[in-house]
C-alpha positions as CSV (number, residue, x, y, z in Angstrom):
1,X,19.5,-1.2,34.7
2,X,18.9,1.5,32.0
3,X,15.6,1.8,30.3
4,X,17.5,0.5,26.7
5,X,19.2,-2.5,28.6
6,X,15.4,-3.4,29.9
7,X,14.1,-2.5,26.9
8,X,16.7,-4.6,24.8
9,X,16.1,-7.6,27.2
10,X,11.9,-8.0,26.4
11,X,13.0,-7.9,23.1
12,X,14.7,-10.6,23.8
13,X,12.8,-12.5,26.4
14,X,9.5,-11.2,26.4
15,X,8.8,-12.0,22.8
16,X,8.8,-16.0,23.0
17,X,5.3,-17.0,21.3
18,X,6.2,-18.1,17.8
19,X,4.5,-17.6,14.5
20,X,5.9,-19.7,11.5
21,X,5.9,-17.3,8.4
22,X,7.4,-19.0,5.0
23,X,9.3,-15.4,4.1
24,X,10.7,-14.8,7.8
25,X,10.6,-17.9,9.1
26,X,9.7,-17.7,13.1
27,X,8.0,-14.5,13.9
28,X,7.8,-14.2,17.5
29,X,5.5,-12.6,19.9
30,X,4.5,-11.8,23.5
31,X,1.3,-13.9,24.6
32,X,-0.4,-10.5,24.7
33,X,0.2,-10.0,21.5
34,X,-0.9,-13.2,20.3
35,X,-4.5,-12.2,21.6
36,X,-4.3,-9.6,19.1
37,X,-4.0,-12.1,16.3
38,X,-7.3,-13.6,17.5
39,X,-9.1,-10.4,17.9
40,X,-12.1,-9.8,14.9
41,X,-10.6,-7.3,13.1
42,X,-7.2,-8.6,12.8
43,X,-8.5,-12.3,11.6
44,X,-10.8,-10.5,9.1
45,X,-7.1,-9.8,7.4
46,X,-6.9,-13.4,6.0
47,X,-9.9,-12.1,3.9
48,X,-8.0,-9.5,2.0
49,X,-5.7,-10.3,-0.3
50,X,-2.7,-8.2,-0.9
51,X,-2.6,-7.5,-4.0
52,X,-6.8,-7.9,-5.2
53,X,-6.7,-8.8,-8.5
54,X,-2.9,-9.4,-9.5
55,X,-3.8,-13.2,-8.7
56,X,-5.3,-12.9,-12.6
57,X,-2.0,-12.4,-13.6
58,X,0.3,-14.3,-11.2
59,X,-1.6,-17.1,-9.6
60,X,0.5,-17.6,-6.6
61,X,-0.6,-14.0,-5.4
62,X,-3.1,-15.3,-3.0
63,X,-1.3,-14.0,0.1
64,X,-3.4,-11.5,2.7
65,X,-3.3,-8.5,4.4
66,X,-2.8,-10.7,7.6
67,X,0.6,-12.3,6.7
68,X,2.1,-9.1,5.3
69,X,1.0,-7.5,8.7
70,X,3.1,-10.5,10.7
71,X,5.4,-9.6,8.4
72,X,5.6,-5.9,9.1
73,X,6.0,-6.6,12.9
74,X,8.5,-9.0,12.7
75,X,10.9,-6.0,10.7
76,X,9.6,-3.6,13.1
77,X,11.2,-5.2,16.2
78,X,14.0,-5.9,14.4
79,X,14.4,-2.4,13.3
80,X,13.6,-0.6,16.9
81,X,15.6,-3.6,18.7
82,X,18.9,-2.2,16.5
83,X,18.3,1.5,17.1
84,X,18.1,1.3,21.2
85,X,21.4,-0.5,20.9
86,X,22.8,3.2,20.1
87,X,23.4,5.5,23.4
88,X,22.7,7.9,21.3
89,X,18.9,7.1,20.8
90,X,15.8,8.9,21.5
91,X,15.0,7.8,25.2
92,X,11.6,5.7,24.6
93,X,9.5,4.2,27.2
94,X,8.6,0.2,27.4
95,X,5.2,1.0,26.8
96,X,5.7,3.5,23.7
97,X,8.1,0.3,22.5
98,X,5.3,-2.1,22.5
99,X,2.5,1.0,21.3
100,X,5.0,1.1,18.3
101,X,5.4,-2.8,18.1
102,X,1.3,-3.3,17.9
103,X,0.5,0.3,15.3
104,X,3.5,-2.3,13.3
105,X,1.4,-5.4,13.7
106,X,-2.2,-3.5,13.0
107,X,-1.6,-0.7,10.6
108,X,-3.7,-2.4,7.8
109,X,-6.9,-3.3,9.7
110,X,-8.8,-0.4,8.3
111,X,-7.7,-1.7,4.6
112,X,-10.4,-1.8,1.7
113,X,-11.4,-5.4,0.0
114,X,-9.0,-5.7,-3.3
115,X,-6.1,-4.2,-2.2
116,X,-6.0,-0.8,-3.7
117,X,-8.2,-1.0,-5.9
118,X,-10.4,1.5,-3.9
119,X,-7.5,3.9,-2.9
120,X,-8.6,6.5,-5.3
121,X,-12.4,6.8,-4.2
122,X,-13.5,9.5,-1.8
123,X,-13.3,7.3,1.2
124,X,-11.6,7.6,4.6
125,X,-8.2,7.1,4.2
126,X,-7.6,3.5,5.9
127,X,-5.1,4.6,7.9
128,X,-8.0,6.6,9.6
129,X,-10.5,3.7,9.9
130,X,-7.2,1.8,11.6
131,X,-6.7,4.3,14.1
132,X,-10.6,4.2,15.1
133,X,-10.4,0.9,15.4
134,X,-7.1,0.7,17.7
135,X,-9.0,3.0,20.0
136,X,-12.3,1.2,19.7
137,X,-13.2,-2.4,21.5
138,X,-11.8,-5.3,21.5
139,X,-9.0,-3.5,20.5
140,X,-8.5,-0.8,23.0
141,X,-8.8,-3.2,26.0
142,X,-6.1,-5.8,24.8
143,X,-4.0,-3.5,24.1
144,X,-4.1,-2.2,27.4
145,X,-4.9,-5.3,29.7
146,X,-2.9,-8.1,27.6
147,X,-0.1,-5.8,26.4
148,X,0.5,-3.4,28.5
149,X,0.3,-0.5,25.6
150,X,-1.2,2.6,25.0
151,X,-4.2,2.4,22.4
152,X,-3.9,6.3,21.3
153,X,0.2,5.9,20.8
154,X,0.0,3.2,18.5
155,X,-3.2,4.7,16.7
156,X,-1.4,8.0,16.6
157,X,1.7,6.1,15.0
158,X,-0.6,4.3,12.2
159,X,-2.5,8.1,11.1
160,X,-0.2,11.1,11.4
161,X,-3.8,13.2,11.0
162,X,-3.6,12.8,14.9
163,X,-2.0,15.0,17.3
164,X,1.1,14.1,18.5
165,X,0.7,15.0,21.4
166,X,4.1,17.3,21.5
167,X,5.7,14.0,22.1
168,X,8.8,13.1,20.2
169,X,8.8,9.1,20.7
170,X,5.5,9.4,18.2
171,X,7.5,11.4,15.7
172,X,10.1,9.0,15.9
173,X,7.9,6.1,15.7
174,X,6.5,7.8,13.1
175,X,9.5,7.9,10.7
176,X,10.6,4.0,10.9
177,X,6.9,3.0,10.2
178,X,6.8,5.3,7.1
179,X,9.6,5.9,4.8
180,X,12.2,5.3,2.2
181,X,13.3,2.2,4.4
182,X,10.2,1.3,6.4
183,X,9.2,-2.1,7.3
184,X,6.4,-1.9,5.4
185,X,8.1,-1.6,2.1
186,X,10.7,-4.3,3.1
187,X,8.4,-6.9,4.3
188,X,5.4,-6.2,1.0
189,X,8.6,-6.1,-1.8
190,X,9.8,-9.2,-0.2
191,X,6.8,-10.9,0.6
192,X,5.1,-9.7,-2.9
193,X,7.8,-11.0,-4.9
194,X,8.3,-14.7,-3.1
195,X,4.6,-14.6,-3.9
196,X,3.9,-13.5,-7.4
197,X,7.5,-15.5,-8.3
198,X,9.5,-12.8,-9.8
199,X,12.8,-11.6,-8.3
200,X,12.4,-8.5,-8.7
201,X,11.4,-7.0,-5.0
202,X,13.6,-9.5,-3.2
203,X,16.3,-7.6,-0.9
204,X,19.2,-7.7,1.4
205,X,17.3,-7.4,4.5
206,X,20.2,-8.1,6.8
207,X,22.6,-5.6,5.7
208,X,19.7,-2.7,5.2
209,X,18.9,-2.9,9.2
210,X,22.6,-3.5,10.0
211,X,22.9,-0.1,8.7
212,X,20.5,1.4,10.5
213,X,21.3,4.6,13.2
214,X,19.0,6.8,14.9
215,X,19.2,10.4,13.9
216,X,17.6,13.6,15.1
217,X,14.4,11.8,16.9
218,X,15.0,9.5,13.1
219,X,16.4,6.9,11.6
220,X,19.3,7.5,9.1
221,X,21.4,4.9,7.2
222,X,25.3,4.9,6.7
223,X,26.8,5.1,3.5
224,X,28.1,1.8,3.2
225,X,24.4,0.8,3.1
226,X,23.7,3.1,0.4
227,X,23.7,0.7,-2.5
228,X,21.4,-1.9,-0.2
229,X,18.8,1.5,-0.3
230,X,19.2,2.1,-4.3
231,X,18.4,-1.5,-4.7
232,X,15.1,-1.1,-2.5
233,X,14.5,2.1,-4.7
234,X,15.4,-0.4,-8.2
235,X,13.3,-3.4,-6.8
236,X,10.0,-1.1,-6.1
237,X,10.6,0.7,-9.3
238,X,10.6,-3.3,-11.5
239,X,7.7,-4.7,-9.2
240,X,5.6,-1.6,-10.4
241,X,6.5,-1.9,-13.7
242,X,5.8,-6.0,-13.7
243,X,3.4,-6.6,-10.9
244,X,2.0,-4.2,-9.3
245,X,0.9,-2.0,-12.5
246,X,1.1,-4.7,-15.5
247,X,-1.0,-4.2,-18.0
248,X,-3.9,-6.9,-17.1
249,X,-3.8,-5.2,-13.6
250,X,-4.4,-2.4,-14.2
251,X,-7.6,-3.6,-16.4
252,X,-9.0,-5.4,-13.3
253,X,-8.1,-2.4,-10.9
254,X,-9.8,0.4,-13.1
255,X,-12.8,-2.0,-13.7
256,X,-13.2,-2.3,-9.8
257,X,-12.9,0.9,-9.4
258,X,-15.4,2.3,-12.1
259,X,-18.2,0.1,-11.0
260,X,-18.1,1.5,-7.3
261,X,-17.1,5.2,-7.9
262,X,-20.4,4.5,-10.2
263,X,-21.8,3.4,-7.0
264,X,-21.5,5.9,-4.9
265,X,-21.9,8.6,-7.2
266,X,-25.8,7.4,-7.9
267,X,-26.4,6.7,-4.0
268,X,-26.4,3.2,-4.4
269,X,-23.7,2.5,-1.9
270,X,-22.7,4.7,0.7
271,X,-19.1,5.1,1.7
272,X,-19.7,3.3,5.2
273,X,-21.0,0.1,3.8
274,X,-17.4,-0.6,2.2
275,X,-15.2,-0.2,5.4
276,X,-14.6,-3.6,7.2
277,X,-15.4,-5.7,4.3
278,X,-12.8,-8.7,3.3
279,X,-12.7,-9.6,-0.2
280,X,-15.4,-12.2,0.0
281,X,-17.9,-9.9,1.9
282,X,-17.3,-7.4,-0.9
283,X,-18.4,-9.4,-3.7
284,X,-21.6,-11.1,-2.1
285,X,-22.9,-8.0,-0.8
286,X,-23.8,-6.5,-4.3
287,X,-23.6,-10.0,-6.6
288,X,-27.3,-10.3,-6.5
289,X,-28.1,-5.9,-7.3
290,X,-29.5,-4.9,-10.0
291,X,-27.4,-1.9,-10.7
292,X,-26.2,-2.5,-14.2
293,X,-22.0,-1.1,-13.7
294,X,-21.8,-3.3,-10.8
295,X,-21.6,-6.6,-13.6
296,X,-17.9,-5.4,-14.0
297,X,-17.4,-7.2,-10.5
298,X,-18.2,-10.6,-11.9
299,X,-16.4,-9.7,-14.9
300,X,-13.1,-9.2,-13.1
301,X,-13.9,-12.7,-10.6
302,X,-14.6,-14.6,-14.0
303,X,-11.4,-12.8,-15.9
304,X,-13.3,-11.3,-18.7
305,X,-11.3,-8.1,-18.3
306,X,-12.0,-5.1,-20.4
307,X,-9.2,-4.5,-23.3
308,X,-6.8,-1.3,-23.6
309,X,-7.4,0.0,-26.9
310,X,-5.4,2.6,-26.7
311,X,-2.4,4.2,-24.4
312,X,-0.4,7.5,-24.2
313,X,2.4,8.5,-21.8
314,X,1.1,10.5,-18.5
315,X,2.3,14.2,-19.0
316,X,2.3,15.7,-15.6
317,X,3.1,19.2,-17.1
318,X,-0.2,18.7,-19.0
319,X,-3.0,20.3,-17.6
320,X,-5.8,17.9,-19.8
321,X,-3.9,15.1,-18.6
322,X,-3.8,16.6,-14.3
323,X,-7.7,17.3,-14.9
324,X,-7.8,13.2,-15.1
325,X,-7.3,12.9,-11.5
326,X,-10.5,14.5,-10.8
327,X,-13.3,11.6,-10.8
328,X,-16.1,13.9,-11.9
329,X,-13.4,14.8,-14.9
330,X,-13.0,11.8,-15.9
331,X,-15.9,10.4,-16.0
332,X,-16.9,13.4,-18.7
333,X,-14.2,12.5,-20.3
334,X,-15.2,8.5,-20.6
335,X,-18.6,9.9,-21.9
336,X,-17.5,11.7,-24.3
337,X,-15.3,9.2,-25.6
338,X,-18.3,6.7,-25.8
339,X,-20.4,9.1,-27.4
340,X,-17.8,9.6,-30.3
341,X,-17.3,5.8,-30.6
342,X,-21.2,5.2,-30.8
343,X,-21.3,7.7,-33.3
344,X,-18.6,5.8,-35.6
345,X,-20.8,2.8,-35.0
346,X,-18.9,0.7,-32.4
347,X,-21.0,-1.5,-30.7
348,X,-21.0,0.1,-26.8
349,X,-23.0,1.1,-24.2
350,X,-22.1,4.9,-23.0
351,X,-21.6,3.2,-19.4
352,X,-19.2,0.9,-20.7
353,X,-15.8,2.7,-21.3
354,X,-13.3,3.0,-18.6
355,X,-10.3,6.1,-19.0
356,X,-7.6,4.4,-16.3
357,X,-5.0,7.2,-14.8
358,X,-2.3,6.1,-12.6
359,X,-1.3,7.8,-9.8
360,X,1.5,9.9,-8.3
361,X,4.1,7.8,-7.5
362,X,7.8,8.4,-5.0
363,X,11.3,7.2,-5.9
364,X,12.6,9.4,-3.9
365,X,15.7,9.0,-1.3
366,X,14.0,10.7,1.9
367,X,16.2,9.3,4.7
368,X,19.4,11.0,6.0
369,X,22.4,9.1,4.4
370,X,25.4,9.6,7.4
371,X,29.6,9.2,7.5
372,X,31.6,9.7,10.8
373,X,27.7,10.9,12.3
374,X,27.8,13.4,9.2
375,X,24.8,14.0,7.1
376,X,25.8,13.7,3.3
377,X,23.9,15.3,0.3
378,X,22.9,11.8,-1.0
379,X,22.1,14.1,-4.8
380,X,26.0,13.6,-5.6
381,X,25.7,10.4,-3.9
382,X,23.0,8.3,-6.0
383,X,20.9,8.5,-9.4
384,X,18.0,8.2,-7.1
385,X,17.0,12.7,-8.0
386,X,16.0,14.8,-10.1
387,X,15.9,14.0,-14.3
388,X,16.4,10.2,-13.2
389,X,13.4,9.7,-10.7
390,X,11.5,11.3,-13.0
391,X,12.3,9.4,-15.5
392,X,11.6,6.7,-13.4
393,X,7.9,7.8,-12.7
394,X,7.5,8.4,-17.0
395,X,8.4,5.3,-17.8
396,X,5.6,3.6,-15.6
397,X,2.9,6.0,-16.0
398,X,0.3,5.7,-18.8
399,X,-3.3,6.9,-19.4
400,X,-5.1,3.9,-20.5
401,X,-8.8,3.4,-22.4
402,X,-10.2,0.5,-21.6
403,X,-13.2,-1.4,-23.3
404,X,-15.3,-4.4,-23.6
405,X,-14.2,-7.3,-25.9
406,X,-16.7,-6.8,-28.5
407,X,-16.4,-2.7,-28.5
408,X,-12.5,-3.2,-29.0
409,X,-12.6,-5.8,-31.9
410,X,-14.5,-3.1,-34.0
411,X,-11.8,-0.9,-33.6
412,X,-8.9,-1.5,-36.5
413,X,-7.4,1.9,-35.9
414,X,-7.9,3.1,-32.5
415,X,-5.4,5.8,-32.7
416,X,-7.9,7.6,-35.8
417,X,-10.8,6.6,-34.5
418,X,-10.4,8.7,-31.6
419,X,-9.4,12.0,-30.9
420,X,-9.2,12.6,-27.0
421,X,-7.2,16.1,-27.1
422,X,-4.9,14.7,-25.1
């Protein structure tokens, strides 16, 4: 029997332990893997919620880290399960298969409390603190003993900062897991939307992996399923612009982050003491400090968010408006601001105004679109390049300047009242 024929039947027969999800119903596992799910690290997931603070906003946004990671797994096997069917697919190995089937089911266990509310900080990427972990205890030893996989592969899968190895099964591994069309994005629109209650994200999942082909040690997708990628494209583009960066959110997610970018700036926290902290953990360990910025916390738990007073497009040609993306910048920039408004007379402490920037964000097709094995130039094929993605990123990006209740009631005319040379 070939290595795809054996690898096609565990697929099949191997994975029998069953995990009731309400987005993909029956998510089924190997009783290896199912020691995974009660390993530490991966239950801490069911403390992270994941989207932070969007609950504020959409109440039934409570779901965690844990179930979008079930999620992710479930789309992984279905999307590796389709491309072995193909003789024409990378030869792989039954232990890279389920190396690449656990980096699926564990890529967020290095993930900061509130989502990404943190992302921005000078901290160690997550995908980093997930690959230590993979190759650290428990984790290392069931992957090895219960599941019969290779801790380094699937760690190398999860953070492409480590070496390959020269081997192409982690490059192709490497390109389903991150992507245009990756698992990741399928299951979080999905599973983000079913959540929050808008329809936005929601997608044809069945007709996206039926379209599916491997390609050059990749993946690429056939025409015909070109429209079912645009709509991916469309659905991420409307959850950003009504979920994932509404207004209110935004507000929450800049007040996080002020308040610990404060924190570690002044040597109050150190960048260690946030990794491997759920939600929960996060807010008790500095609820009872005396450092004044970290009150915004409570703030946000209690929804007594900070108001925008004022917004203006993100110019990404301008260099005052680049400069924002430096922390140190900014912050210069917010006390400035406060000084000016203290000056007019509005009633604010210096410490107390936020400047929120959002960052750089893809539209971008970046997956081989195929006819007849040929590779098409998917420009004269879709809206999705050039003047339209960009237009795309314009519409959602917006430098905002955020401050307490009082402070913004004493502003009638925000616009005249401050002059940000901006």
């Amino acid at each position: 029997m070939s290595k795809k024929k054996r690898i096609l039947l565990q697929l099949s027969d191997d994975y029998n332990e069953p995990v009731r999800d309400p987005l993909w119903k029956n998510i089924y596992l190997t009783s290896g893997m199912k020691h995974l799910l009660s390993s530490p690290p991966m239950q801490k997931l069911h403390g992270i919620k994941q989207l932070g603070p969007t609950y504020l906003v959409y109440p039934g946004a409570t779901h965690t880290r844990f179930s979008h990671s079930l999620g992710v797994f479930c789309l992984a096997k279905r999307i590796i399960g389709k491309l072995v069917s193909f003789e024409d697919c990378l030869d792989l190995e039954e232990e890279s298969v389920r190396s690449f089937l656990c980096a699926a089911l564990l890529h967020d266990l290095g993930h900061f409390p509130y989502a990404h509310s943190l992302k921005e900080l000078p901290l160690v990427s997550h995908e980093t603190l997930t690959a230590r972990m993979i190759l650290e205890e428990p984790l290392k030893t069931l992957l090895r003993d219960q599941v019969q996989a290779d801790p380094y592969t699937a760690a190398a899968i999860v953070d492409e900062s480590l070496d390959d190895q020269g081997r192409g099964d982690i490059r192709f591994f490497r390109r389903i897991l991150s992507g245009t069309l990756d698992p990741d994005k399928l299951d979080y629109l999905n599973r983000d939307a079913f959540y929050c209650g808008v329809p936005y994200g929601i997608q044809d999942t069945e007709f996206v992996l039926d379209r599916l082909k491997p390609y050059q040690e990749g993946i690429c997708i056939t025409s015909r399923g070109l429209p079912a990628l645009e709509n991916i494209l469309f659905s991420k583009y409307l959850m950003y612009r009504t979920v994932y960066w509404h207004k209110t959110v935004r507000v929450a997610t800049a007040m996080i982050k002020h308040a610990v970018f404060a924190a570690l700036r002044e040597g109050v926290l150190r960048p260690e003491e946030l990794y491997g902290l759920e939600d929960e953990e996060f807010h008790r360990s500095w609820e009872t400090s005396s450092f004044r910025p970290f009150h915004l916390l409570g703030l946000v738990r209690s929804r007594r968010l900070y108001k925008a007073v004022l917004e203006i497009p993100f110019l990404p040609e301008k260099k005052e408006h680049r400069d924002l993306f430096d922390l140190r910048l900014r912050r210069q920039k917010e006390l400035e601001t406060a000084d000016a408004l203290i000056q007019a007379g509005v009633p604010l402490d210096r410490e107390d105004c936020i400047i929120d920037v959002p960052e750089e964000i893809s539209f971008t097709l970046d997956i081989p679109v195929t006819e007849d094995g040929e590779e098409l130039k998917s420009e004269h094929l879709t809206p999705f390049s050039g003047p339209t993605v960009e237009q795309f990123r314009r519409s959602l990006r917006y430098i905002r300047l955020m401050l307490p209740s009082k402070a913004a009631e004493a502003l009638d005319h925000p616009a005249d009242m401050i002059s940000w040379q901006l």
